[in-house]
N, C-alpha and C positions, 0 to 999 in steps of 0.2 A: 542283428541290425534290421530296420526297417526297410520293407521292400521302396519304400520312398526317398530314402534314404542312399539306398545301394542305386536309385534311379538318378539321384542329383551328383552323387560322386561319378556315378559314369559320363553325364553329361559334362561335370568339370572336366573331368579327365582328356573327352572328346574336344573340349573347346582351347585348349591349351596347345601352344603349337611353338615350335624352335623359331627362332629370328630366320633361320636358313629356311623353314618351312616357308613362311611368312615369301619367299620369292615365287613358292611354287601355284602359282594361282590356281591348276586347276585343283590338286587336291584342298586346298582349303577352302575354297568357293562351296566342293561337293561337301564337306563335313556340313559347312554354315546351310548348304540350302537345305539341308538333313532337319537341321531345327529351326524353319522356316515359321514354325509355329508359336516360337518365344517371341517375337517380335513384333511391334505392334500393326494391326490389319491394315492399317490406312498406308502404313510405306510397303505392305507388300502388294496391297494394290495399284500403286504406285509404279512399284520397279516389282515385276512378276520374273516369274522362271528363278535365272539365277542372280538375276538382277541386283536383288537387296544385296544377296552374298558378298555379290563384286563390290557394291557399296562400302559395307561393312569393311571389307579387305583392305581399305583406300584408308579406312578412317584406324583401323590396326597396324599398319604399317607405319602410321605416322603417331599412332598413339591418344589422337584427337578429345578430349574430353576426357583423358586420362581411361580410356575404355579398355585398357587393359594394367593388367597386374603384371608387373615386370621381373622377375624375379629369375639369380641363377642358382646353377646345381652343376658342381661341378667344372666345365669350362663351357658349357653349354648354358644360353640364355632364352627362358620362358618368355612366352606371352601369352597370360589367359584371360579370357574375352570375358570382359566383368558384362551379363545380360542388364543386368539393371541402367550403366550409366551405359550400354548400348540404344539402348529404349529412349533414355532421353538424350542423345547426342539425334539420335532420328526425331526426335518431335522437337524441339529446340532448334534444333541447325538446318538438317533435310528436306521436312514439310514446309517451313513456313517458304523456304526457297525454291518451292518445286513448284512447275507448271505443266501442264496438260496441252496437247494438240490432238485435233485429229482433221480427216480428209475436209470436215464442210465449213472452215475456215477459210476466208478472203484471204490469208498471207501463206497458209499453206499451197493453194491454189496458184498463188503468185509465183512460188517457189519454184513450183514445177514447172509453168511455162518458163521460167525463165533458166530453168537445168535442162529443159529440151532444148530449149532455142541455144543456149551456148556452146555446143560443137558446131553447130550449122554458122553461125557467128565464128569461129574460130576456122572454118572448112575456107568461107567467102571474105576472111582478112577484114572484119568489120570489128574484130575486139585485139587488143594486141597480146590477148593469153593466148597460150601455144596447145599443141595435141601434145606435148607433153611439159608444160610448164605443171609447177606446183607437185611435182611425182617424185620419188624414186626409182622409179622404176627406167632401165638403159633402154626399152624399147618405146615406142609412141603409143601411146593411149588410145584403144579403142573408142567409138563413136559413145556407148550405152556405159563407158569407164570414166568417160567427162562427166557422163550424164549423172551418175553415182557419185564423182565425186563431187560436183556441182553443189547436186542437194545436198549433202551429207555434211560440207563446208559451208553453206551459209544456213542450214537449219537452227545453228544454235545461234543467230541473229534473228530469227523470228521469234524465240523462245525467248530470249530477251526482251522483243519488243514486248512482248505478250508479259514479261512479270515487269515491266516496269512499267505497262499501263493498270493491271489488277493490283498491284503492290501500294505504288505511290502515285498513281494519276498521271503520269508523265507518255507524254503524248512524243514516241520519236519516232524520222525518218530512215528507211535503211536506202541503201544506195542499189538502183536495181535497172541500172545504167550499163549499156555497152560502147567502149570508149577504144580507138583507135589510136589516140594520144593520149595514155597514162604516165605520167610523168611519178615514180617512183610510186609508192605505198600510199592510197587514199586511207583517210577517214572514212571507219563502218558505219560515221553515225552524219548523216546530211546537218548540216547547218551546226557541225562542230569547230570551234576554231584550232583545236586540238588533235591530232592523229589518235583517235580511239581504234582499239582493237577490239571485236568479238571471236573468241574464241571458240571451238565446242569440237570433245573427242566425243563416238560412242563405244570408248572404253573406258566404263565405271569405274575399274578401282585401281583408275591412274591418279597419280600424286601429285603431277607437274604442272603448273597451269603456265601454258607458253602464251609468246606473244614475239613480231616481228621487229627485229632490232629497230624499226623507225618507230613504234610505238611507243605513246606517253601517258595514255592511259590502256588498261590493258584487264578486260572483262574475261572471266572462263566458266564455261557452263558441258555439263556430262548430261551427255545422251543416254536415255533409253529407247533406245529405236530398233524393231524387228530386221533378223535378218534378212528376210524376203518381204521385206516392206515394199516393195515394188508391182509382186504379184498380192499381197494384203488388197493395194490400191486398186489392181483392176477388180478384184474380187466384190469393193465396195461398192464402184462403179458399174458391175456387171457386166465386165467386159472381158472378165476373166471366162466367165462358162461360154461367151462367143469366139475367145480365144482357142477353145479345149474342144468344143464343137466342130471346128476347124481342122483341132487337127485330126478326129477321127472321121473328120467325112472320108466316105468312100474307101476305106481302108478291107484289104485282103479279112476273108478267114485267118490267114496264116498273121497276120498285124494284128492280133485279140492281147498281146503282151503291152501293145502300142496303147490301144484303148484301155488296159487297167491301168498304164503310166499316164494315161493324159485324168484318169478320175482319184487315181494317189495325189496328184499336185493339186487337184480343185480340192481335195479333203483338209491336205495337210495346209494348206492356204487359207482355208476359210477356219481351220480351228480355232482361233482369236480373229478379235476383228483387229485396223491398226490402229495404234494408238502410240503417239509420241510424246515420253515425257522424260524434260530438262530440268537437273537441280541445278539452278545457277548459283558455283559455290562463290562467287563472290568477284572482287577484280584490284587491281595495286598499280602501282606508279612505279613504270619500268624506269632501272636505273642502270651505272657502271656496276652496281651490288648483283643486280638480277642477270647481268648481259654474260650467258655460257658460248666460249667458242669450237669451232670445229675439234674434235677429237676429246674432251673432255668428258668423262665417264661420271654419270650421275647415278645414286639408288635406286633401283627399281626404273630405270630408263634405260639405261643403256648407252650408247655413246651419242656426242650429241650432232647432228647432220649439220654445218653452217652455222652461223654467229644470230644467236635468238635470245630474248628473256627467258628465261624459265626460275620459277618462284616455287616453294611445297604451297601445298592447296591452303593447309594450317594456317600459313601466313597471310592466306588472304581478308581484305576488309570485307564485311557484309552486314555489318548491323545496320540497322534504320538511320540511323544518326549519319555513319557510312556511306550510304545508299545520297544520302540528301546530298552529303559535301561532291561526290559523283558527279550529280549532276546540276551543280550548281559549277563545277569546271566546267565538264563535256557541252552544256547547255545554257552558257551562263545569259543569255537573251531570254531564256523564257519563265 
């Protein structure tokens, strides 16, 4: 047999994987990021590292584009990752919907004063969110854990703005208001008459696109966003080697382990620059259909915290035609 041959059965082989696999993300992310190189260059410069993988895993899981070959043996059920209509599930579905940020962006900018300023706002009782409103977690949210979560929950509302102006021309407001008197769940989108949500996780190869049970319309967008996207930022702004410079002033002979740790962070920070980028998969009209309540156990979720929408990504609307009836609801004045 052809050494070509014995190359392409091996790769089948590798690509194929149990429905149980299929839970375990990290080894199937590490096979896919293995043949990072079947895939077309524009989505892996896109979603880098293991980015695409995690992608992929989202669109496998659900079966999207028929990107996989179903098949069993035994009492065990395959799934093998057909590369071809993976190829075009990403130039079809992923690219046309994907958007780019980075730091010298007016709304990026915006973002961040307004994730700094929101603990100092929640410290002096001027916003009525809590140090631990919106968490899980039984303790209070640190000052720089607001801060984190701040950006990280409304980024993919800039990411939105940003493809539904390069997309279809539409020109929207986000709301970047601190309010003392919120009266239930606003609208993400200013001059909506409609409770819209924006969405956005940055984990790729989730399936679920949620939304707040007061929402009626209900947008979801996945993040690829760095995890030291914070230190990327000073890095851009140069504020990171004044940071680093800092901390080895004046330090002991015996603190020379201090100064290889302060020039490891300036390395491993400046290795990529940052750069943020959202596929916005799409958005649906929450219903009695969508609305999961406490304790009910979903695929590849897990059980569900509180009374929310949740939809598979699959079902969401996104075509152009889609996109128009959107926002001819969301926006119907303009």
């Amino acid at each position: 047999m052809p050494p070509t041959t014995n190359r392409t059965a091996q790769i089948k082989d590798e690509l194929t994987f149990t429905k149980t696999a299929l839970a375990n993300k990290k080894s199937v992310v590490s096979v896919l990021a293995k043949h990072s190189d079947k895939f077309v260059p524009e989505a892996r410069g896109y979603y880098p590292g293991t980015g695409l993988a995690m992608l992929l895993l989202s669109a496998m899981r659900l079966n999207e584009n028929d990107i996989c070959k179903i098949y069993s043996k035994g009492n065990a059920k395959y799934h093998h990752l057909d590369l071809e209509k993976a190829n075009d599930w990403l130039v079809s579905r992923v690219l046309p919907n994907t958007v780019s940020l980075d730091a010298t962006e007016p709304d990026f900018r915006r973002l961040l004063a307004f994730s700094l300023a929101n603990p100092y706002k929640m410290l002096s009782g001027e916003t009525k969110a809590t140090m631990s409103e919106k968490s899980q977690r039984t303790k209070q949210r640190d000052f720089m854990q607001i801060v984190s979560d701040t950006f990280l929950g409304k980024i993919g509302e800039i990411v939105f703005r940003k493809f539904a102006f390069e997309k279809f021309g539409q020109r929207i407001n986000l709301d970047w208001d601190f309010s003392p008197n919120i009266a239930g769940y606003k609208t993400d989108l200013i001059g909506s008459n409609v409770i819209v949500s924006i969405k956005s996780l940055d984990t790729l190869e989730s399936i679920w696109a949620d939304a707040p049970s007061e929402a009626r319309l209900a947008v979801w967008v996945r993040l690829a966003i760095p995890k030291d996207y914070f230190l990327k930022l000073l890095a851009t702004i140069s504020s990171l080697t004044k940071l680093l410079n800092f901390v080895k002033t004046d330090l002991s002979e015996q603190d020379h382990d201090i100064s290889d740790m302060a020039d490891y962070i300036g390395g491993e920070a400046r290795k990529t620059t940052l750069a943020i980028t959202g596929f916005v998969c799409g958005y649906y009209h929450p219903s009695d259909v969508t609305l999961r309540h406490e304790g009910e156990e979903l695929a590849y979720f897990g059980e569900v915290k509180g009374s929310k929408h949740l939809l598979r990504a699959n079902e969401l609307l996104y075509s152009a035609n889609d996109w128009a009836r959107f926002f001819s609801e969301a926006l119907p004045s303009q």
